[in-house]
PDB file of N, CA, C and O in Angstrom:
ATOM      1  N   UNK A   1      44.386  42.088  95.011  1.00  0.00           N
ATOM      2  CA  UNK A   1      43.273  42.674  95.708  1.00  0.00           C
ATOM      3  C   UNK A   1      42.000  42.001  95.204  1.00  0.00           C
ATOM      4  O   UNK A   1      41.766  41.779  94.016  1.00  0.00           O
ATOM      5  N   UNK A   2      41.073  41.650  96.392  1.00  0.00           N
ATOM      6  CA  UNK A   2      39.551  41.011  95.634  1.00  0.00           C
ATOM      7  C   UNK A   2      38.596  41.822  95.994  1.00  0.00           C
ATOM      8  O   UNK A   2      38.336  42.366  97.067  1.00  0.00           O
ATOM      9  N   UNK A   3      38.038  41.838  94.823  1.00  0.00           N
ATOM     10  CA  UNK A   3      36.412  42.622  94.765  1.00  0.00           C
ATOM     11  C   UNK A   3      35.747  42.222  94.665  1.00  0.00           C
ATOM     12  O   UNK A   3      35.648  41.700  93.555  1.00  0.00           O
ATOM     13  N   UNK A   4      34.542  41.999  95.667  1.00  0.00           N
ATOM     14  CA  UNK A   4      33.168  41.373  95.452  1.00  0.00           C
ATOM     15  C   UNK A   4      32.108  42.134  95.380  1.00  0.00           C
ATOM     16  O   UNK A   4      31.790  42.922  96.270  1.00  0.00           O
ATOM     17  N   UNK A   5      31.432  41.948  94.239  1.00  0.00           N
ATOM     18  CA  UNK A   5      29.919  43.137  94.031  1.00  0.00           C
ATOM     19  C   UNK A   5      29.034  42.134  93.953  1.00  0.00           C
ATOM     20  O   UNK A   5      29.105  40.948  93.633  1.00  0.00           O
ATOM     21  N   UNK A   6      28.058  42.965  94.366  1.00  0.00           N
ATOM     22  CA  UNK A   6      26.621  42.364  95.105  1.00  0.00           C
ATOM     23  C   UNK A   6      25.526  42.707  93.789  1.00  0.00           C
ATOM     24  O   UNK A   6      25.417  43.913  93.568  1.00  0.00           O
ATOM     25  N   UNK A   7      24.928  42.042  93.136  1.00  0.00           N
ATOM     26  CA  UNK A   7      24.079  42.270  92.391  1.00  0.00           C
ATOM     27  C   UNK A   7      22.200  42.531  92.360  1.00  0.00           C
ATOM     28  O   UNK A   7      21.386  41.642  92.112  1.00  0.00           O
ATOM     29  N   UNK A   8      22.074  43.094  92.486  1.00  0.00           N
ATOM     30  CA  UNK A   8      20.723  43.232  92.776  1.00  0.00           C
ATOM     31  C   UNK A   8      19.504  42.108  92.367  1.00  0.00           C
ATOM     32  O   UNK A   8      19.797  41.671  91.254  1.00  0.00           O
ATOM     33  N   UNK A   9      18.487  41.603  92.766  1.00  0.00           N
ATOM     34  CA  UNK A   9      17.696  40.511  92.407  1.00  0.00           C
ATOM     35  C   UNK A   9      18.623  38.952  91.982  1.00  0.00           C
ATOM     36  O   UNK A   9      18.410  38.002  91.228  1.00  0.00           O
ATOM     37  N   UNK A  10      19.489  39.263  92.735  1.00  0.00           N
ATOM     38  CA  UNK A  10      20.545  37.902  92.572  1.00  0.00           C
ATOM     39  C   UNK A  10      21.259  37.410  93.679  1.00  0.00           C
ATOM     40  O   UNK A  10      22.062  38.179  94.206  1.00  0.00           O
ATOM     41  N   UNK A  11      21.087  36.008  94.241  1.00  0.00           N
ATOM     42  CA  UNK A  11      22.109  35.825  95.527  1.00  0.00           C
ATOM     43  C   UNK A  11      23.410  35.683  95.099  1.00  0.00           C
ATOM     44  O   UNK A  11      24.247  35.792  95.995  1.00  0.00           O
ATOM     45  N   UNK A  12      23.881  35.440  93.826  1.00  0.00           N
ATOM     46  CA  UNK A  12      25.701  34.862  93.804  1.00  0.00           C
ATOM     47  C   UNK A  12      26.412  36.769  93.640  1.00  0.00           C
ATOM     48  O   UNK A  12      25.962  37.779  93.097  1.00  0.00           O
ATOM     49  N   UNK A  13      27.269  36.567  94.172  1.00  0.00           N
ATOM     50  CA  UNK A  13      28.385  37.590  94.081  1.00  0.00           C
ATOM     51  C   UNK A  13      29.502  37.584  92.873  1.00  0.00           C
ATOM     52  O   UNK A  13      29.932  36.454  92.638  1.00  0.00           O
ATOM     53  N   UNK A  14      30.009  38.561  92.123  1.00  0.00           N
ATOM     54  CA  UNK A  14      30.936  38.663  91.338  1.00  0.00           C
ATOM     55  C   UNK A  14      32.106  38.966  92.072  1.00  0.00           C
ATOM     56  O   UNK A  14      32.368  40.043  92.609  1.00  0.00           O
ATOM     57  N   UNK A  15      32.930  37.727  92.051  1.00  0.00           N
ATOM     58  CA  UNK A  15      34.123  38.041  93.084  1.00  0.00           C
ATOM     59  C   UNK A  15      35.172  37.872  91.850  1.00  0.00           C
ATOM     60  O   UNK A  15      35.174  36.891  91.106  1.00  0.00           O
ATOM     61  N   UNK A  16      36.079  38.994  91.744  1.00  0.00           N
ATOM     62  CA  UNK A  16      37.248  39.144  90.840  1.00  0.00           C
ATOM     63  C   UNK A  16      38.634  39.459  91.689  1.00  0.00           C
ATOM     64  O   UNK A  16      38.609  39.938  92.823  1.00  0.00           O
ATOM     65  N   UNK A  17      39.772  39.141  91.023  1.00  0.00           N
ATOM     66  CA  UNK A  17      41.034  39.194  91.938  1.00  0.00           C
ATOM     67  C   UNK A  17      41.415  40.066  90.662  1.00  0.00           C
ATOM     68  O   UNK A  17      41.528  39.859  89.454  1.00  0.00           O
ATOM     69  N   UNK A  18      41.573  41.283  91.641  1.00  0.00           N
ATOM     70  CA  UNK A  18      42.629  42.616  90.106  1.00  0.00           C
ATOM     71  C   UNK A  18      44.318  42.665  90.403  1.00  0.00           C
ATOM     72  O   UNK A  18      45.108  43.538  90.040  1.00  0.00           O
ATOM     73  N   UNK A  19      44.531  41.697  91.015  1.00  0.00           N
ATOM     74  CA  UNK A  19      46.020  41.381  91.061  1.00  0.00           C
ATOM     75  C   UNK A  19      46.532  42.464  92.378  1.00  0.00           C
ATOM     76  O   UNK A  19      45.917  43.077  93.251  1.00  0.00           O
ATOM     77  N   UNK A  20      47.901  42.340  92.024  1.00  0.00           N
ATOM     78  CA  UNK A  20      48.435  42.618  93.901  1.00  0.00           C
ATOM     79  C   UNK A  20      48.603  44.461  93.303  1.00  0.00           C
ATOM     80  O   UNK A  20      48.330  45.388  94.065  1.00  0.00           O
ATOM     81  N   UNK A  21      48.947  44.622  92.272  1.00  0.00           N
ATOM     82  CA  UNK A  21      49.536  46.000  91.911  1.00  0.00           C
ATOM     83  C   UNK A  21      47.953  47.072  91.786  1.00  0.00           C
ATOM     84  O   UNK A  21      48.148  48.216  91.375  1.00  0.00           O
ATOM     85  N   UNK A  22      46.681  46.730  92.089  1.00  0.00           N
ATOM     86  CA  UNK A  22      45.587  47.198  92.382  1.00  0.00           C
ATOM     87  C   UNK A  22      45.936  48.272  93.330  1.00  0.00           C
ATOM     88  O   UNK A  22      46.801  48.104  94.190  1.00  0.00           O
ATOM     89  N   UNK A  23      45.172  49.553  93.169  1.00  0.00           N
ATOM     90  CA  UNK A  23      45.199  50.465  93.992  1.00  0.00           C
ATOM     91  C   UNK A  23      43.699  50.335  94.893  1.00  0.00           C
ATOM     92  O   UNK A  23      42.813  50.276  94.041  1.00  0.00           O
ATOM     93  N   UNK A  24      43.230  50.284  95.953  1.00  0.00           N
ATOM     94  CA  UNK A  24      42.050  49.666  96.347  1.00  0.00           C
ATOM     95  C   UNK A  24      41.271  51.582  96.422  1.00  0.00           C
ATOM     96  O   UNK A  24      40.048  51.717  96.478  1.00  0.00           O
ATOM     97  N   UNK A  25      42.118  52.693  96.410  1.00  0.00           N
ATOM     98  CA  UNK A  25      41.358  53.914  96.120  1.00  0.00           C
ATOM     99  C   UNK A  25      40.925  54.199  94.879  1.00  0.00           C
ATOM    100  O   UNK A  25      39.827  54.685  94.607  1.00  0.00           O
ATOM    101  N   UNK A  26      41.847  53.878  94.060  1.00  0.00           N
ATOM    102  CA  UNK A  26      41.485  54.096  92.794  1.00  0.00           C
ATOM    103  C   UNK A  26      40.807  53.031  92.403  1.00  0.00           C
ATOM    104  O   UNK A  26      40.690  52.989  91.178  1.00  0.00           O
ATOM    105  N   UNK A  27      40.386  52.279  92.890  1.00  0.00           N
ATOM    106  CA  UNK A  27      39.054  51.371  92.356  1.00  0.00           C
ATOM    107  C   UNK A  27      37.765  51.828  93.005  1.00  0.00           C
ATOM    108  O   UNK A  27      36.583  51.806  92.663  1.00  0.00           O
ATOM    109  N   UNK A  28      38.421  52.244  94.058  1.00  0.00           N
ATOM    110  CA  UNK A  28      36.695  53.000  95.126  1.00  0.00           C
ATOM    111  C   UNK A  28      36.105  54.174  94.004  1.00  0.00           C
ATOM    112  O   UNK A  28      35.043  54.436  93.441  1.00  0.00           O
ATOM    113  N   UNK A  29      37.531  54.706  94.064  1.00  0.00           N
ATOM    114  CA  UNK A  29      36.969  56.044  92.798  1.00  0.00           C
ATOM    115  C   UNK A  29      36.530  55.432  91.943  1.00  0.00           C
ATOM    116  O   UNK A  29      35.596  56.107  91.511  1.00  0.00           O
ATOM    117  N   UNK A  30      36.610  54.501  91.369  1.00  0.00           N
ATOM    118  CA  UNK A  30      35.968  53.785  89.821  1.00  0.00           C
ATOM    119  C   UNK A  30      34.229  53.617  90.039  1.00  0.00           C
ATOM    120  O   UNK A  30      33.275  53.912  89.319  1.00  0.00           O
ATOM    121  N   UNK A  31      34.348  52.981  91.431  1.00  0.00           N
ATOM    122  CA  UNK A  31      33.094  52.587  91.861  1.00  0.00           C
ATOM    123  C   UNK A  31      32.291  53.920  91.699  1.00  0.00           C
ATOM    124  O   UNK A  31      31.480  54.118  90.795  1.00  0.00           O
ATOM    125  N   UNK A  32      32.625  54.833  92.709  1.00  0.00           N
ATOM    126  CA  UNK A  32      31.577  56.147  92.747  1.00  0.00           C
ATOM    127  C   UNK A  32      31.899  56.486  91.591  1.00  0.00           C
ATOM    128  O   UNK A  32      30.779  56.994  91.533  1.00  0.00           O
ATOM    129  N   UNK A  33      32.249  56.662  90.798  1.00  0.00           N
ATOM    130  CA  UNK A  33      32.047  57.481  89.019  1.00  0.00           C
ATOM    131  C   UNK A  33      30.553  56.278  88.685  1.00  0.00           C
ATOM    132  O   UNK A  33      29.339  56.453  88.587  1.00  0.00           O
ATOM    133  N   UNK A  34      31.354  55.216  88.607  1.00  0.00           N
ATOM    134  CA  UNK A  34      30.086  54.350  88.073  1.00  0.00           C
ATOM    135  C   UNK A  34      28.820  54.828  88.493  1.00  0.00           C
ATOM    136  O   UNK A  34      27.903  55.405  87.910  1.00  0.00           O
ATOM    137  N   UNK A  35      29.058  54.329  89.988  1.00  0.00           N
ATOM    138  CA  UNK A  35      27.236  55.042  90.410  1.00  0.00           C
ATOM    139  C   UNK A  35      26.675  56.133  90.540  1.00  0.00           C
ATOM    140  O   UNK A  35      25.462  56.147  90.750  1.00  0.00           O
ATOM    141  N   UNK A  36      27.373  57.273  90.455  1.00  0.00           N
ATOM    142  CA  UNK A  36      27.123  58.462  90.135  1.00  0.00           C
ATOM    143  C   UNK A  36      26.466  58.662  89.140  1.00  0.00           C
ATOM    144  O   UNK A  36      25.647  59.570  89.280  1.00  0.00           O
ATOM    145  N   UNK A  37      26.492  57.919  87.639  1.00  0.00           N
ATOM    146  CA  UNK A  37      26.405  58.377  86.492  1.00  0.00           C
ATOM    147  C   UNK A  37      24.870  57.719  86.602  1.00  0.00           C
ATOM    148  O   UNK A  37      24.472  57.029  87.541  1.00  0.00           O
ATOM    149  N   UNK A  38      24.312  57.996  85.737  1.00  0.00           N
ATOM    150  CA  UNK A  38      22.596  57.534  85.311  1.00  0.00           C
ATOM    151  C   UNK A  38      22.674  56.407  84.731  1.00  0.00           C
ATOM    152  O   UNK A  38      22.279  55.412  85.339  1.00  0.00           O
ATOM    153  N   UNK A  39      23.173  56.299  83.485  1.00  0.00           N
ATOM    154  CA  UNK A  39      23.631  55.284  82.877  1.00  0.00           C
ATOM    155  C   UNK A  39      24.590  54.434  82.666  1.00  0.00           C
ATOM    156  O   UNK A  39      24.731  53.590  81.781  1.00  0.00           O
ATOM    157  N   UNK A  40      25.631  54.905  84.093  1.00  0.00           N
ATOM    158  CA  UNK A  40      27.170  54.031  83.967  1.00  0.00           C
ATOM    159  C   UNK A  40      27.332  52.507  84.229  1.00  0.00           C
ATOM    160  O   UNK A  40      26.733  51.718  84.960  1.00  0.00           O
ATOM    161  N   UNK A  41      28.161  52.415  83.530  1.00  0.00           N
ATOM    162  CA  UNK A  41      28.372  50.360  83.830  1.00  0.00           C
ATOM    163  C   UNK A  41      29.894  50.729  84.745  1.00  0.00           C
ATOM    164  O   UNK A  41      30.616  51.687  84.468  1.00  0.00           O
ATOM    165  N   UNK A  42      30.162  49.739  85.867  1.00  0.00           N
ATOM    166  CA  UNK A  42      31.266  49.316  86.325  1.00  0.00           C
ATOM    167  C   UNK A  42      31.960  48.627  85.600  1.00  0.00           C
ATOM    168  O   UNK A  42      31.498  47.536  85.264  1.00  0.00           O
ATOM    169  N   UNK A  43      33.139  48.981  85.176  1.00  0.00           N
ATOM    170  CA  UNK A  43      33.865  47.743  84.284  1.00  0.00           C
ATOM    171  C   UNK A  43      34.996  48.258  85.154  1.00  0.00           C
ATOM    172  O   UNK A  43      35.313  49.307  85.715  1.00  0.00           O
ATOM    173  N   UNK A  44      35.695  46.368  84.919  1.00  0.00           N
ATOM    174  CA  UNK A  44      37.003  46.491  86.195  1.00  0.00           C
ATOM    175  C   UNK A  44      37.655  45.050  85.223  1.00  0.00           C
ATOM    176  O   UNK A  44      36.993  44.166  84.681  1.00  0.00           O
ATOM    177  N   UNK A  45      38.810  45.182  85.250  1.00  0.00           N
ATOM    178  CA  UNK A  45      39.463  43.995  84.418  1.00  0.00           C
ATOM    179  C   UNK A  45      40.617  43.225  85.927  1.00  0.00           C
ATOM    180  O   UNK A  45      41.546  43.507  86.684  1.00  0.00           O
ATOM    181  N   UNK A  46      39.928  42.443  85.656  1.00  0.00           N
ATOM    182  CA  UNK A  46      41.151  40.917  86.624  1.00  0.00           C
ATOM    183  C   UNK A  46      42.406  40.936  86.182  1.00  0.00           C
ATOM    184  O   UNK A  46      42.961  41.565  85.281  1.00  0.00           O
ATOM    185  N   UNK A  47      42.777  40.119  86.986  1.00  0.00           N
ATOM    186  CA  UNK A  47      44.244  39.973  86.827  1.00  0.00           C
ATOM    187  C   UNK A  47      44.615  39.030  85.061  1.00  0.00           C
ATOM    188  O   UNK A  47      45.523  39.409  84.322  1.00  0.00           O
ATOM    189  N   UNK A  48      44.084  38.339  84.867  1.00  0.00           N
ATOM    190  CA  UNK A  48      44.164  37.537  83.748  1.00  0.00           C
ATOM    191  C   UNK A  48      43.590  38.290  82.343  1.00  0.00           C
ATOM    192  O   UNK A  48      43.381  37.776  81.244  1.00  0.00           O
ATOM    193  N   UNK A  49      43.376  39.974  82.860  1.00  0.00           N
ATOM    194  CA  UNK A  49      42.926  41.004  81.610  1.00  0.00           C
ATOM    195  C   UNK A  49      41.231  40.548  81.032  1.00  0.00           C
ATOM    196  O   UNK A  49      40.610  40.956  80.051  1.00  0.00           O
ATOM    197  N   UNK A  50      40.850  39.558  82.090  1.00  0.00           N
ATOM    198  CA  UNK A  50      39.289  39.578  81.177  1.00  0.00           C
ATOM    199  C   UNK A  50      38.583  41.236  81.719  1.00  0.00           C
ATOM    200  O   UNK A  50      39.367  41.687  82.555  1.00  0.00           O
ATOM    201  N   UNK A  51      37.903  41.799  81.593  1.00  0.00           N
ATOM    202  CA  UNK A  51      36.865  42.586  81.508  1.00  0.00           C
ATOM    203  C   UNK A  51      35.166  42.025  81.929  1.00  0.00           C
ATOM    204  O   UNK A  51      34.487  41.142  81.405  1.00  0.00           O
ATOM    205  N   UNK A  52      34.986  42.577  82.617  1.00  0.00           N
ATOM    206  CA  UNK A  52      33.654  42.531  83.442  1.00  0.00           C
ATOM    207  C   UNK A  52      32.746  43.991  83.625  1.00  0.00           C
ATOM    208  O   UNK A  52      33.393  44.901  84.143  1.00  0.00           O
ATOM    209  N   UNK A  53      31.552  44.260  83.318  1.00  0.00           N
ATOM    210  CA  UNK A  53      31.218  45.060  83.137  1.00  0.00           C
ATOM    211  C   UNK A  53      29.946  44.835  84.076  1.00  0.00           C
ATOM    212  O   UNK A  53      29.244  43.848  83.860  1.00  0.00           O
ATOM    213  N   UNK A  54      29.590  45.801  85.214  1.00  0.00           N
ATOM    214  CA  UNK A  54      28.004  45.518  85.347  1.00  0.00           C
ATOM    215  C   UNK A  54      27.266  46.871  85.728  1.00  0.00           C
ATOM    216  O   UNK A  54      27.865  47.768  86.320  1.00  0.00           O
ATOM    217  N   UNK A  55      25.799  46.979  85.318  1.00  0.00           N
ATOM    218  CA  UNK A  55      25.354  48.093  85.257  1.00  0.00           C
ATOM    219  C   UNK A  55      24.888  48.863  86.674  1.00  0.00           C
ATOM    220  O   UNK A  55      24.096  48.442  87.517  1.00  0.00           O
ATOM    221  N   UNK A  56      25.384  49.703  86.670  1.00  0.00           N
ATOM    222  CA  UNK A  56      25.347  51.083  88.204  1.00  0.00           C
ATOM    223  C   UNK A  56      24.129  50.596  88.349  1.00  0.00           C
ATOM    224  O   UNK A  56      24.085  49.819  89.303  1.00  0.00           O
ATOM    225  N   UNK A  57      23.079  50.733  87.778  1.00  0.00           N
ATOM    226  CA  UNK A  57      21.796  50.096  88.366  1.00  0.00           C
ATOM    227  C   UNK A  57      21.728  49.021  88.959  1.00  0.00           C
ATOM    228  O   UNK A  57      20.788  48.973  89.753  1.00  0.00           O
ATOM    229  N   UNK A  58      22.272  48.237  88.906  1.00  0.00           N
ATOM    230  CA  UNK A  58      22.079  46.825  89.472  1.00  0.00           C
ATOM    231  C   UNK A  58      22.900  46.600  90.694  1.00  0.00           C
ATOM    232  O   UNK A  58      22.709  45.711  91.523  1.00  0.00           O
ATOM    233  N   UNK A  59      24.036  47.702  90.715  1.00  0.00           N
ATOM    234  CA  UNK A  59      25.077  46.965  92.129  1.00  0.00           C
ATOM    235  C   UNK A  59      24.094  47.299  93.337  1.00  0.00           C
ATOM    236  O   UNK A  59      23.178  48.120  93.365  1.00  0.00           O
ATOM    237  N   UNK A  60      24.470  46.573  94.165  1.00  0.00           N
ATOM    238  CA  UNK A  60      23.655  46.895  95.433  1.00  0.00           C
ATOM    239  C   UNK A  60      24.846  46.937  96.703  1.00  0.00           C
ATOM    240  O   UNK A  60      24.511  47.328  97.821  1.00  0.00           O
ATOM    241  N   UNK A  61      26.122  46.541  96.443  1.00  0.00           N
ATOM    242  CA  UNK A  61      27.147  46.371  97.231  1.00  0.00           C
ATOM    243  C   UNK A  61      28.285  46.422  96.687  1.00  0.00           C
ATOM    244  O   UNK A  61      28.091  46.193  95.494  1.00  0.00           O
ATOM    245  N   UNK A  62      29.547  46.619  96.902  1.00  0.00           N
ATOM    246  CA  UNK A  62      30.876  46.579  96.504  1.00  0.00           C
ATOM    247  C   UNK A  62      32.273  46.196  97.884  1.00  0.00           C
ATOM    248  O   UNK A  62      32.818  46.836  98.784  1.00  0.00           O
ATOM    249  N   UNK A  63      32.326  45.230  97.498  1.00  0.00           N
ATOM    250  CA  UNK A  63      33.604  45.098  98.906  1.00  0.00           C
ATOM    251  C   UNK A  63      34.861  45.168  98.545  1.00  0.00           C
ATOM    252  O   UNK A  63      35.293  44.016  98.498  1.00  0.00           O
ATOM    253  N   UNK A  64      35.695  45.954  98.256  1.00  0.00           N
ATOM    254  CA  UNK A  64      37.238  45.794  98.484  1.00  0.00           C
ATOM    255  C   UNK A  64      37.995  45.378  99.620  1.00  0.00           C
ATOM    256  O   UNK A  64      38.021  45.750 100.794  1.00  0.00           O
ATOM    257  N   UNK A  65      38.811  44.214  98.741  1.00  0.00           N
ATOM    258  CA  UNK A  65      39.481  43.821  99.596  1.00  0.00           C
ATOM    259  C   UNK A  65      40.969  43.518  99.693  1.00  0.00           C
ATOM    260  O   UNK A  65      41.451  42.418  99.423  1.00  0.00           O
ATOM    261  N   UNK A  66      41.730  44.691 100.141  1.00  0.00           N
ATOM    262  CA  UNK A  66      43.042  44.958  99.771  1.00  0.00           C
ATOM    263  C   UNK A  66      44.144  44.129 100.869  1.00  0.00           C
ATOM    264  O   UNK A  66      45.326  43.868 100.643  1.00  0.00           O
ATOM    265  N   UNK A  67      43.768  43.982 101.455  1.00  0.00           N
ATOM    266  CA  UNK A  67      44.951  43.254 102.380  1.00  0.00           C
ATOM    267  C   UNK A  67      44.841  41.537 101.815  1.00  0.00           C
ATOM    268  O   UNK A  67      43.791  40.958 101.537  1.00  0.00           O
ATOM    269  N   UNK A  68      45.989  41.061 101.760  1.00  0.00           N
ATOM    270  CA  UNK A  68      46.114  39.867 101.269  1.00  0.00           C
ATOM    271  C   UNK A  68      46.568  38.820 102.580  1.00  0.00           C
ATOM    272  O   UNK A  68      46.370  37.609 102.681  1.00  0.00           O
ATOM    273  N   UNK A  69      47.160  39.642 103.409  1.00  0.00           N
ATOM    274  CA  UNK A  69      47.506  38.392 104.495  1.00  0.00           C
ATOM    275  C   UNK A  69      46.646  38.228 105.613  1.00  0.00           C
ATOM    276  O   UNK A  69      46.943  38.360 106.800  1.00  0.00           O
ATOM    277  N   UNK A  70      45.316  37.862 105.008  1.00  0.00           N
ATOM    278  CA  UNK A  70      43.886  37.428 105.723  1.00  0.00           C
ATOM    279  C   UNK A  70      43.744  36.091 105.113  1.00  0.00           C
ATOM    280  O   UNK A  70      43.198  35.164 105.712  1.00  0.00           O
ATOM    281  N   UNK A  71      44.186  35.998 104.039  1.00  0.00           N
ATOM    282  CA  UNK A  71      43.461  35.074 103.302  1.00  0.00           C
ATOM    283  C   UNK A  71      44.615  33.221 103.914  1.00  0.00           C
ATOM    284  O   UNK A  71      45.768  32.927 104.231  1.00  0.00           O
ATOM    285  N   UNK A  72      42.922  32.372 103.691  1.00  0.00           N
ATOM    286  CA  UNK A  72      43.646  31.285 104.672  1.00  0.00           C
ATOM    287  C   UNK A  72      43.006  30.208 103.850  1.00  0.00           C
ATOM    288  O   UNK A  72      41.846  30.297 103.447  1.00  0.00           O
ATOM    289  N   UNK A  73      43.776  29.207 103.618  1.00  0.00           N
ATOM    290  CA  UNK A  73      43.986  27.849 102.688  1.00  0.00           C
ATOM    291  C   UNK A  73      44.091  27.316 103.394  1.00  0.00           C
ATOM    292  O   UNK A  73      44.947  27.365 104.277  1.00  0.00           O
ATOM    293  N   UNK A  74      42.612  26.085 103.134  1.00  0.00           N
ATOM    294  CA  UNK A  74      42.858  24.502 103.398  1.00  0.00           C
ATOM    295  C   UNK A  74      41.881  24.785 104.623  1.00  0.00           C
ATOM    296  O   UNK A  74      41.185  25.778 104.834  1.00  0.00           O
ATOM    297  N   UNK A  75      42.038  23.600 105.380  1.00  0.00           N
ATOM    298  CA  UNK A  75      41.002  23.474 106.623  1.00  0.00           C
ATOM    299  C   UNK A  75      41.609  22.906 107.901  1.00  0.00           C
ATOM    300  O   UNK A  75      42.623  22.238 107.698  1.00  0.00           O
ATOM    301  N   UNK A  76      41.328  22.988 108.824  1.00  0.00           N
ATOM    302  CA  UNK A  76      41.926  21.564 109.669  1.00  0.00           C
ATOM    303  C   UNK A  76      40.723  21.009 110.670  1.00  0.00           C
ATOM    304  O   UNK A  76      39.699  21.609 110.998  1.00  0.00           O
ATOM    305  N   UNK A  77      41.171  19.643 111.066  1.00  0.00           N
ATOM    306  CA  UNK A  77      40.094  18.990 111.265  1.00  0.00           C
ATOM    307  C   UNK A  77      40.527  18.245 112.747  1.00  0.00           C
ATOM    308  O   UNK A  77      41.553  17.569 112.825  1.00  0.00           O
ATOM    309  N   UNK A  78      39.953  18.379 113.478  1.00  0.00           N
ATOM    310  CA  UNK A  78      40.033  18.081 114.912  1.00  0.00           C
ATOM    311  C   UNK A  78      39.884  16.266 115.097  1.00  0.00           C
ATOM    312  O   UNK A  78      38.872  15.575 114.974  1.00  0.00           O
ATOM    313  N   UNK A  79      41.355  15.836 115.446  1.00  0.00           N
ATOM    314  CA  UNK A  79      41.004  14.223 115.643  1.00  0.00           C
ATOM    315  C   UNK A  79      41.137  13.806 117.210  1.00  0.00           C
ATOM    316  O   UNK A  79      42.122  13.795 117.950  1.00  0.00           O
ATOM    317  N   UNK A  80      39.689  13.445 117.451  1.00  0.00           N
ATOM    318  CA  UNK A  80      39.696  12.769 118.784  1.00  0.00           C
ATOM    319  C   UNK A  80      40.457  11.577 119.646  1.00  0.00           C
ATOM    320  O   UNK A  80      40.221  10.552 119.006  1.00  0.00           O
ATOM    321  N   UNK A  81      41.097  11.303 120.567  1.00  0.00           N
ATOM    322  CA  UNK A  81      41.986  10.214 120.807  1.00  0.00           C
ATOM    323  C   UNK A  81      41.349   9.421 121.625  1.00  0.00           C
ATOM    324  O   UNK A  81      41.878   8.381 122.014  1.00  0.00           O
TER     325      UNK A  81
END
């Protein structure tokens, strides 16, 4: 599953992959605890166990993205004859 959060006063996105066994509710719930709180940080760990933390103040967006058979590799390129 990939998550992309939107950071406030920043154009790049934090895009993390929390692996396929991700529950995409129980990360929504993670989200609203975070921003609920006054002082809460989002922390969400990837598939490779790093840890990422960013502060409820700052998100401005959150996208889950649980379906995997969207995702499309490579390009193709139109040859004229």
């Amino acid at each position: 599953m990939d998550v992309r959060i939107g950071v406030t006063q920043t154009p790049k996105e934090i895009e993390m992959d929390l692996g396929d066994g991700a529950d995409a509710d129980a990360v929504a719930r993670q989200v609203e605890e975070a921003l609920g709180s006054e002082s809460g940080v989002l922390w969400l760990t990837d598939r490779r166990g790093r840890r990422v933390g960013v502060p409820a103040a700052k998100v401005a967006y959150v996208e889950i993205d649980a379906r995997q058979d969207n995702r499309k590799v490579g390009f193709g390129v139109a040859i004229p004859r």
